[in-house]
N, C-alpha and C positions, 0 to 999 in steps of 0.2 A: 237402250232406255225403253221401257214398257210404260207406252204412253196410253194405255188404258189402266193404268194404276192413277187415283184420285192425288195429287198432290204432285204428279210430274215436273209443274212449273218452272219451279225455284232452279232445281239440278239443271231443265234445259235453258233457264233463264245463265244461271253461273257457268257451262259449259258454251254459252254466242254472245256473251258480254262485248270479246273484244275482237268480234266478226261485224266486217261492215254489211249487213245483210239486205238486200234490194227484192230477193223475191225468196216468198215462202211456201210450199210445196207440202201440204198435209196430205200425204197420202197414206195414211192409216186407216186398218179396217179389215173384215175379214165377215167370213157369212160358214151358215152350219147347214149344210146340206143334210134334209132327211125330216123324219115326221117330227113337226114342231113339238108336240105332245109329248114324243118322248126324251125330249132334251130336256138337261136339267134346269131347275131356274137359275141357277147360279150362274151356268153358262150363258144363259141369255143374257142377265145383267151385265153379265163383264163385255159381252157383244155389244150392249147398246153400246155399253158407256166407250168404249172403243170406237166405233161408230159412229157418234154423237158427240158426246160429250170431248175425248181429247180434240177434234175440229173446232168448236165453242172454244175450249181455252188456248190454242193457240192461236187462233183465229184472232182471239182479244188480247193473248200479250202482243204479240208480231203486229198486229194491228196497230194499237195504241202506239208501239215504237217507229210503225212506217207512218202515221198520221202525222207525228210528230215531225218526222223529217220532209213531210208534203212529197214524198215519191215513194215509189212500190209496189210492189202487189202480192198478193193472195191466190193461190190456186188451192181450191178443197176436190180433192178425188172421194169421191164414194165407191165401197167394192160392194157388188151383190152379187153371190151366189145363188144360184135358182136353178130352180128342176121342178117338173111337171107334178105335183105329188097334193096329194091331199094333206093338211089338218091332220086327218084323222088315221093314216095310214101310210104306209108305204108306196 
């Protein structure tokens, strides 16, 4: 499942309907090594929202469903790739 596509919910909502689930594990995410400049924006968008945004909405379905049960938990991993590089260059 590509949980940096806008709409993911529903599918991961209908594929753990009938899983008893006690802890959730976002570990989505991924980073683009190299001059930020000359990435495309599209790439970056779909990075954030990878990044960002799938965390946010499972965070708040799995959430609202662990709230509901008063037990649980939530781990969010962040990935960041990094390397020593300018902005503006290689």
């Amino acid at each position: 499942m590509d949980v940096s596509q806008e709409g993911f919910i529903p599918k991961l909502a209908a594929l753990t309907k009938d899983l008893d689930i006690g802890l959730v594990v976002s570990n989505a995410g991924t980073g683009n090594p190299g001059a930020f400049l000359k990435l495309g924006r599209q790439l970056l968008e779909e990075t954030l929202r990878l990044n960002t945004m799938s965390h946010l909405d499972i965070a708040h379905y799995f959430g609202r469903k662990l709230a509901e049960r008063k037990r649980g938990g939530l781990i969010l991993v962040g990935q960041w790739v990094r390397k020593r590089r300018s902005l503006y260059g290689e």
